[in-house]
Steps between C-alpha positions, in 0.01 A plus 500: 500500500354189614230297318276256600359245172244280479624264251192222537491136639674355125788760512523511847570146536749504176707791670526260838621260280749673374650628774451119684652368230827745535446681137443799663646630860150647629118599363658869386767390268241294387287817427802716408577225235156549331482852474826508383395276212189694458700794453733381225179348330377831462834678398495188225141572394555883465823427303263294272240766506769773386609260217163454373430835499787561291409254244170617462631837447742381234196329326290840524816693307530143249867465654437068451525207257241266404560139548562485109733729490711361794460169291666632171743654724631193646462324157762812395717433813466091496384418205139260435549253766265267220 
């Protein structure tokens, strides 16, 4: 399937430049490049997503520690670091 992009004058001129400059062999590994990265943004940001969803479900059935009980925890474990 072929595509045609309109990228703007800014990007247009920074893809030219990377291919000019030999980063990149032409304008579409360029563009395949930046989807690509777009694509494993988004498979990072939905792995986040899922994570926080999870927390905030463990918070909703009290499955969590506050901060002063992690702190006497460690004091246990460590001992006061006073």
């Amino acid at each position: 399937m072929a595509s045609s992009v309109k990228l703007g004058e800014r990007l247009e001129s920074y893809v030219d430049e990377l291919v000019q400059k030999g980063r990149y062999g032409s304008r579409s590994e360029v563009l395949r490049e930046g989807v690509r990265l777009i694509h494993e943004r988004e498979a990072w940001l939905e792995m986040v997503q899922a994570q926080v969803d999870e927390a905030r479900l463990d918070v909703a059935a009290g499955r969590f520690q506050t901060v002063s009980e992690l702190r006497a925890e460690m004091r246990d474990l460590f001992g006061d670091p006073r």
